[in-house]
N, C-alpha and C positions, 0 to 999 in steps of 0.2 A: 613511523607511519607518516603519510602524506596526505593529509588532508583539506579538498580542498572542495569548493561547492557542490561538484556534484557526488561526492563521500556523502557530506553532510545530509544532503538534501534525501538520498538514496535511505542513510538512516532513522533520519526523521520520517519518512512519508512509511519506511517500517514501522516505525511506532506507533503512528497514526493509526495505521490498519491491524495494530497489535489492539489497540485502544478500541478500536472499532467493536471488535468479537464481544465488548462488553456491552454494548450496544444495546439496550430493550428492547424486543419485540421482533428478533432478527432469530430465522429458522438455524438449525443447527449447521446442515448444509451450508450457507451465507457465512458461521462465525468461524466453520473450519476453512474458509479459502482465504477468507482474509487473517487468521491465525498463519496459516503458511506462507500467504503472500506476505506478510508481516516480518515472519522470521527471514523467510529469503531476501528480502529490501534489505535488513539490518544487517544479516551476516557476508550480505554482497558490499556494501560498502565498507564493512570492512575488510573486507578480502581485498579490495580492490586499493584499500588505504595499505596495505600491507605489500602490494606493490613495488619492490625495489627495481626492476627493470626498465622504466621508464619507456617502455614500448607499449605501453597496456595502454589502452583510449577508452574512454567510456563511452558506451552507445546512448545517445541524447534521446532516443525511442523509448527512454526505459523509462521516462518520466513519465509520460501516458499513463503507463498502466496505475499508479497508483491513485491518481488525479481521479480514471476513469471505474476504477475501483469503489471509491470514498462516493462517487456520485452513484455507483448502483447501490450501494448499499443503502448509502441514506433516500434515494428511489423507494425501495425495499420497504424501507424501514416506515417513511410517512405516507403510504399508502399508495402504493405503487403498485400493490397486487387486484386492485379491484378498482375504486373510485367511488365515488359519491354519487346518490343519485338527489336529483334537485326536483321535487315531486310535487 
């Protein structure tokens, strides 16, 4: 295997959003995209450490999504479906 920042990064930000689904107060909906989105981070990097070809590039777009994931969620999660009313 060839591991090398964006491997690493790719399976960490997996775990993250694995970690995420465990989350308090996050609808079932919510824990099942980031359980997938989770799984797919973590077994993409490794696919991709797996790699012997040396043609494979990893697409730098792919960070987004988990960055922008982790911020809906926790949106979601601290109240983000409603709001406060100040009365």
């Amino acid at each position: 295997m060839q591991w090398t920042a964006y491997e690493i990064f790719s399976v960490i930000s997996g775990l993250i959003l694995i970690g995420v689904t465990f989350a308090p107060g996050l609808s079932l909906k919510n824990r099942a995209y980031a359980l997938l989105g989770g799984a797919f981070f973590t077994g993409y990097g490794f696919y991709v450490a797996n790699q012997t070809s040396g043609t494979f590039e990893f697409p730098v777009y792919i960070f987004v999504i988990p960055a922008v994931a982790v911020l809906y969620l926790l949106y979601k999660l601290f109240g983000g479906a409603g709001g406060s009313s100040a009365g």
